[in-house]
C-alpha positions as a printed Julia matrix, in Angstrom:
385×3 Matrix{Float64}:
   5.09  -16.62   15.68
   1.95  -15.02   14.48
  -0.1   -17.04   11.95
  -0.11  -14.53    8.26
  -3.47  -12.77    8.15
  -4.68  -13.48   11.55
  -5.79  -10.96   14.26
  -2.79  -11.99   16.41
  -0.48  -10.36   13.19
  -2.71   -7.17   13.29
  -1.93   -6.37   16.88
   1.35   -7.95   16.34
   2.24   -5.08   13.79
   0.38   -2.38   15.26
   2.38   -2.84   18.35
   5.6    -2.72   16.8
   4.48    0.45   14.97
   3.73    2.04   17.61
   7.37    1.24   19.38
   9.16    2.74   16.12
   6.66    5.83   16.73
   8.09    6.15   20.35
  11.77    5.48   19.29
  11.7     7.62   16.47
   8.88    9.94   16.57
   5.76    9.95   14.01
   6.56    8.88   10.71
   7.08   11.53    8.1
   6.23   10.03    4.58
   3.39    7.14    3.9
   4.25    4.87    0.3
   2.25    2.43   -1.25
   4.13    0.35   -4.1
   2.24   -1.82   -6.27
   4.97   -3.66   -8.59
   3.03   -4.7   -11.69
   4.03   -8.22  -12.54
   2.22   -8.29  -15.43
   4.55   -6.46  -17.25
   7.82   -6.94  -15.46
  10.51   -8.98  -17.82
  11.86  -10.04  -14.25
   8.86  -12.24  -13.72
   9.99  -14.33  -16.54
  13.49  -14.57  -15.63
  12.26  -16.18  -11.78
  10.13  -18.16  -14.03
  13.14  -18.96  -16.26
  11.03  -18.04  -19.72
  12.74  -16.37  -22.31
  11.33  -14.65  -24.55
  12.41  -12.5   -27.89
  13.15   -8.66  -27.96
  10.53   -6.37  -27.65
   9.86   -6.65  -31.64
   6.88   -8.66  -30.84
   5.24   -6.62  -28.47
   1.75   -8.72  -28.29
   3.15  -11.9   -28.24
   5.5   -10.84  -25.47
   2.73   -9.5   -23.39
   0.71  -12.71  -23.46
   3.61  -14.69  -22.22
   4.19  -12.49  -19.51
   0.8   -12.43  -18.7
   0.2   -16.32  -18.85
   3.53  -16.88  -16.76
   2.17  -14.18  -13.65
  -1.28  -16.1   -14.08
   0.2   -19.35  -13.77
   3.32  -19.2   -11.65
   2.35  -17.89   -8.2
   5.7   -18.56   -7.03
   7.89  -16.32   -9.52
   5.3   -13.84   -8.58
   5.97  -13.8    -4.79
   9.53  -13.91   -5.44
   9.55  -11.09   -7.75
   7.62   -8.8    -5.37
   9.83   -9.6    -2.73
  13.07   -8.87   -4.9
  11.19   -5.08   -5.77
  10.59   -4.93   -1.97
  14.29   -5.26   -1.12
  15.48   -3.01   -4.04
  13.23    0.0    -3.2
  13.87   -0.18    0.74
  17.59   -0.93    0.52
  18.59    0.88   -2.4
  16.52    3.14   -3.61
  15.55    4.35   -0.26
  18.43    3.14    0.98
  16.85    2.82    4.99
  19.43    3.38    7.71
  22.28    3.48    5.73
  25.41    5.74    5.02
  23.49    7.04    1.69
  20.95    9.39    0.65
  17.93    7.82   -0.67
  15.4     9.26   -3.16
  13.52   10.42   -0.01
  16.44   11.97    1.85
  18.38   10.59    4.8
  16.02    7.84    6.53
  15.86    6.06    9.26
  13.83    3.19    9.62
  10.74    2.2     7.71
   7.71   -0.61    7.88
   6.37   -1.86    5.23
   3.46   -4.22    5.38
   2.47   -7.03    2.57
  -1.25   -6.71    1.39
  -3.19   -8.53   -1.49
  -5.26   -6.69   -3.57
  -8.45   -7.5    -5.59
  -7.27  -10.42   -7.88
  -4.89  -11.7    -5.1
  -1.81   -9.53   -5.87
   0.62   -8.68   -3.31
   1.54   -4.9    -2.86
   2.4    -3.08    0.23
   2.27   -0.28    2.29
   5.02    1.58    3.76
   5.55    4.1     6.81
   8.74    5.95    6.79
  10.8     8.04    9.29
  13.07   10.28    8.24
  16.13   10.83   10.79
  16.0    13.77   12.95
  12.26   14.71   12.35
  10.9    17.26   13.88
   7.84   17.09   16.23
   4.71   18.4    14.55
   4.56   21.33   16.56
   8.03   22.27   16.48
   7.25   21.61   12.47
   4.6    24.31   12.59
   6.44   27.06   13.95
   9.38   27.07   11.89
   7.51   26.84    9.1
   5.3    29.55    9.96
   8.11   31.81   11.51
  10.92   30.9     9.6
  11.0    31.99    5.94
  14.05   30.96    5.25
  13.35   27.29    6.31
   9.76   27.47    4.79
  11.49   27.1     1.25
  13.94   24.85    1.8
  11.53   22.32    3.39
   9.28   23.49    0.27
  12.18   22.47   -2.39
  12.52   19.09   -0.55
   8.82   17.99   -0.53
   8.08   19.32   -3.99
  11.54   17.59   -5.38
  10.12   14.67   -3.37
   6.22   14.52   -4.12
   5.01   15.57   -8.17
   1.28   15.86   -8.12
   1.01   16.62  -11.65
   2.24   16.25  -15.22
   4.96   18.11  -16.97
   2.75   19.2   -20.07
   6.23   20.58  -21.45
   7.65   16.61  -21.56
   7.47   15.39  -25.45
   4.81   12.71  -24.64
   3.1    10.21  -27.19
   0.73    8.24  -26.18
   0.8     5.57  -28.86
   4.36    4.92  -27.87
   4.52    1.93  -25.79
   7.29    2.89  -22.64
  10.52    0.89  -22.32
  10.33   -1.99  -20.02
  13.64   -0.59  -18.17
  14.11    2.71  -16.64
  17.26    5.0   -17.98
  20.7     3.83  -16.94
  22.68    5.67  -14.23
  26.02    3.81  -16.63
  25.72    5.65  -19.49
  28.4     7.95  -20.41
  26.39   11.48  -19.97
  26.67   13.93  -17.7
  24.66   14.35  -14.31
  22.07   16.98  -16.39
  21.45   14.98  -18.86
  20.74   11.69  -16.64
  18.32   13.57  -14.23
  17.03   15.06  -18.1
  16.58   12.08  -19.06
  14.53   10.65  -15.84
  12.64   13.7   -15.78
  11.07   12.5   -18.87
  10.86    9.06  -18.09
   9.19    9.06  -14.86
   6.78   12.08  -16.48
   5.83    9.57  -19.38
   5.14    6.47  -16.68
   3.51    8.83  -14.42
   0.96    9.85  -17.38
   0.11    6.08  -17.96
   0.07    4.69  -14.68
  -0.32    7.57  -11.99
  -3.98    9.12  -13.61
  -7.08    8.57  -12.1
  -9.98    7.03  -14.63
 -12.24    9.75  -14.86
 -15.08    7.57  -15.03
 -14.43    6.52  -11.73
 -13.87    2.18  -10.4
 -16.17    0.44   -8.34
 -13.27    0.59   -5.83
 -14.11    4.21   -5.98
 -17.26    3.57   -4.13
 -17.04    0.71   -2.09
 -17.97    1.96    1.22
 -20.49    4.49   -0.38
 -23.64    4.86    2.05
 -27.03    5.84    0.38
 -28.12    9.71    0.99
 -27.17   13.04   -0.12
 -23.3    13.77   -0.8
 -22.35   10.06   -0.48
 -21.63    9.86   -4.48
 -18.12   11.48   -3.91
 -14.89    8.94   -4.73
 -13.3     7.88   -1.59
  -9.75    9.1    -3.05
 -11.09   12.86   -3.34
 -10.41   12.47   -7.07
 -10.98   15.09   -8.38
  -8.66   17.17   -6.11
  -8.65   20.87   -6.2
  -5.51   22.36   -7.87
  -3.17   24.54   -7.07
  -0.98   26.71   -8.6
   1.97   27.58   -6.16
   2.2    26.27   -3.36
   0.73   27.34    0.17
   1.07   27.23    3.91
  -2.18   27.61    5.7
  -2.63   29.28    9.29
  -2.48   25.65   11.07
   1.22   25.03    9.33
   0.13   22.43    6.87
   1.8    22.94    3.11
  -0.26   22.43    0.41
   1.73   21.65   -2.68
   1.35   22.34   -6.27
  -0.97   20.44   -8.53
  -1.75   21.29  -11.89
  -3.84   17.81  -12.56
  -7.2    16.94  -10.99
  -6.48   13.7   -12.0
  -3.2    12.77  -10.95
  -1.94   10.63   -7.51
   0.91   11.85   -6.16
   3.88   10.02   -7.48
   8.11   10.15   -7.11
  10.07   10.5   -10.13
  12.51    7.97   -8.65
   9.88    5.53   -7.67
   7.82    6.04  -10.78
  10.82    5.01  -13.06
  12.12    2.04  -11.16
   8.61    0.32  -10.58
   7.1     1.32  -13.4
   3.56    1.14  -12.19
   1.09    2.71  -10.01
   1.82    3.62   -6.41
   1.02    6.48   -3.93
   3.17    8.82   -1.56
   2.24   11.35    0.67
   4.03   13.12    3.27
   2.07   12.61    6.78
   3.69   14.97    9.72
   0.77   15.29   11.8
  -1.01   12.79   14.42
  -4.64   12.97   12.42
  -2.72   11.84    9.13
  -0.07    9.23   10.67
  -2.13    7.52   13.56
  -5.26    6.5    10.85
  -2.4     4.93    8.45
  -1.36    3.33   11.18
  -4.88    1.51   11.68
  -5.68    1.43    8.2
  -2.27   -0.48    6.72
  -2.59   -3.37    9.77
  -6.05   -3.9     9.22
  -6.21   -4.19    5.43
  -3.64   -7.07    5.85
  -5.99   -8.82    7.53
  -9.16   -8.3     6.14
 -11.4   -10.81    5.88
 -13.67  -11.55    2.95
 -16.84  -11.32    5.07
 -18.74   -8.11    5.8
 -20.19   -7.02    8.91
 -23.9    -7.04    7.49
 -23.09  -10.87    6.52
 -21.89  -11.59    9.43
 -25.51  -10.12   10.92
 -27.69  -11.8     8.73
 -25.52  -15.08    9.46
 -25.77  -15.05   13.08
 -29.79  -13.85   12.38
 -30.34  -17.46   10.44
 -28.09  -19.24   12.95
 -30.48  -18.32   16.12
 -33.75  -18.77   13.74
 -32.5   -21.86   12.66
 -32.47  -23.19   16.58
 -35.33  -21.67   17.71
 -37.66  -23.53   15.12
 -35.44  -26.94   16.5
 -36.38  -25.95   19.76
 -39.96  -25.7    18.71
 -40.37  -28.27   16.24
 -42.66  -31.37   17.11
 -41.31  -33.88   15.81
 -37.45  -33.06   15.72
 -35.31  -34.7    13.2
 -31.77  -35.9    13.83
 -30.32  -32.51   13.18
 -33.13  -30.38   15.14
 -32.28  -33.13   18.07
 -28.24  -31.83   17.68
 -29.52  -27.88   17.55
 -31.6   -28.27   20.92
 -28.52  -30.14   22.47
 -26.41  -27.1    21.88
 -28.97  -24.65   22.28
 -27.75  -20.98   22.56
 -24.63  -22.04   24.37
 -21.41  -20.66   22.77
 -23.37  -19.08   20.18
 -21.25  -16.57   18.95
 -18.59  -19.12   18.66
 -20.48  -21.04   16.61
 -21.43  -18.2    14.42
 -18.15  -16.54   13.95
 -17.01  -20.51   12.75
 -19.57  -20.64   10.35
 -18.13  -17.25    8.71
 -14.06  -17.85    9.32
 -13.76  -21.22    7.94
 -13.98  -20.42    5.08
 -11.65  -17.78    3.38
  -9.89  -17.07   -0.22
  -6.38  -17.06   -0.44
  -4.73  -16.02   -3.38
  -2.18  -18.64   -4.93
   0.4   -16.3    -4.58
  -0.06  -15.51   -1.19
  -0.2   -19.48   -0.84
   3.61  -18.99   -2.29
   4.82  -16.59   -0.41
   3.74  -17.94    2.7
   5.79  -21.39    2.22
   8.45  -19.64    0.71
   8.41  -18.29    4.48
   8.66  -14.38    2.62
   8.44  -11.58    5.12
   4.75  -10.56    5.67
   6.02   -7.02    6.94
   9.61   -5.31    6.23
  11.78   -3.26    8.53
  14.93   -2.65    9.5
  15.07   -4.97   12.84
  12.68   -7.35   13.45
  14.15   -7.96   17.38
  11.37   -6.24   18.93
  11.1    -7.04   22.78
   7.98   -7.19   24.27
   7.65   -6.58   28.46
   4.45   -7.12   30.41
   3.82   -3.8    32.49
   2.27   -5.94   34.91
   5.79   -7.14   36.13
   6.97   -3.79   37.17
   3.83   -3.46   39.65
């Protein structure tokens, strides 16, 4: 058993990545969901508020947001209830159904925290019978036939734009609930109908500030060209789509300012998340590295932990030189240098934030990663010598 946000997890998870990526080949789409619980009515009901209709709008939204501020565990539960609905049933993983993404086969999804302590995660997804990148890139390039159908999929699959021809208002707040599948309407006028739902959520939730977050900078180094965002925002558009020399397809964007977003997705969460569709090695393999080590990032930087260990070693070199020593110079020149860096990474690790509601879902004993089996067998190559 791994202990939640240690080092052991990271490897932990990377290594059973990589055995789904020899199982089942490289993953084909990468999804981030970020279920707002700030304006989820099933917050509440975990919490067991009630509150009235949505007549009184305001009020409403300050009781939601007092009960996700306050209850950490109705928080943890709810994410993990939107984590089950989207894998099981809206993707519908390994299964005898089609989900919104086609016909998959196994997924992992790993639980991260975000800047005020949130839970969200990141998902890789394989899609059964994918096709090796290179075999990919043929087709595509010497197939025509195949080219659009595999265009029609990913462009039914990932919008990255807005409908401008979708009635939108803007001073119309959007219902809390996404349209019902049990209405008594046909199946054009339900897919009608969540056409301009997700479009509406998607213009609220899926656009890019345009002046930019500090997120949008944070690893910005000083010099020329270093004032670009980190999410390529804005991104170049595209009017039809394209398939370059190398086989890579280039879809359609008619927004700058838009993530990529699924109508499906879009309309049952109801708040921001990504998707992009990740065939090749140089998109999949950073994901990879990038999703296991954010879910165990540490609050400490490596420039603090410089300076740190810099004013650790000063610290004992004026005990060692000091004439007359007090009790805790005495103590430094007793340790001396030995087991140093031990004694500077201690300094730095024992303390760390933790969120309340990763507090909660950690003795709720909630999954810290989600996939289909978690009976992954581990063998020492060293036996086989």
């Amino acid at each position: 058993m791994h202990v939640p946000g240690s080092f052991s997890q990271k490897l932990g998870m990377r290594s059973e990545i990589r055995e789904l990526i020899v199982r089942y080949g490289m993953p084909a789409f990468g999804i981030t969901i970020n279920p707002s619980d700030l304006r989820s009515h099933l917050v509440l009901t975990l919490a067991g508020v009630e509150i009235p209709g949505d007549n009184l709008g305001a009020a409403n939204a300050a009781i939601r947001d007092a009960v996700a501020t306050s209850n950490p565990v109705a928080v943890a539960d709810f994410f993990h209830c939107v984590c089950k609905a989207i894998l099981r049933g809206l993707l519908a993983t390994n299964s005898d159904h089609i989900g919104a993404l086609g016909n998959l086969s196994n997924h992992y999804g790993v639980v991260e925290t975000n800047g005020r302590g949130m839970l969200h995660m990141h998902a890789l997804l394989w899609v059964r019978g994918n096709l090796a990148f290179t075999n990919l890139r043929n087709r595509l390039l010497n197939d025509s036939e195949f080219t659009a159908r595999m265009i029609r999929h990913i462009e039914a699959t990932i919008v990255q734009g807005i409908d401008e021809s979708v009635p939108y208002d803007p001073e119309v707040s959007l219902p809390s609930t996404p349209p019902s599948a049990k209405e008594r309407e046909t199946d054009a006028e339900f897919f009608l109908g969540l056409s301009y739902d997700s479009n509406a959520v998607a213009r609220r939730t899926q656009t890019h500030s345009r002046h930019h977050l500090s997120t949008c900078f944070k690893y910005r180094q000083r010099g020329s060209g270093k004032e670009t965002c980190r999410f390529g925002v804005p991104r170049g558009l595209f009017p039809v789509y394209k398939v370059d020399e190398f086989g890579l397809i280039h879809l359609a964007r008619n927004h700058a300012w838009t993530n990529p977003w699924n109508p499906a997705i879009a309309s049952y969460v109801r708040s921001n998340h990504d998707i992009s569709w990740i065939p090749t090695v140089s998109k999949s393999l950073p994901l990879v590295y990038y999703i296991t080590n954010y879910a165990t990032k540490d609050d400490v930087s490596p420039w603090q932990m410089v300076a740190k260990a810099l004013l650790l070693k000063q610290r004992i070199e004026r005990a060692e030189a000091a004439e007359l020593p007090s009790r805790t110079n005495l103590r430094l020149r007793e340790k001396g240098l030995e087991n140093f860096a031990l004694r500077g990474f201690n300094t730095l690790s024992h303390d760390r934030e933790i969120s309340g509601v990763q507090v909660a879902s950690t003795l709720l004993n909630l999954p810290t990663h989600y996939t289909i089996s978690y009976n992954f067998i581990r063998i020492n190559l060293s036996w086989l010598r």
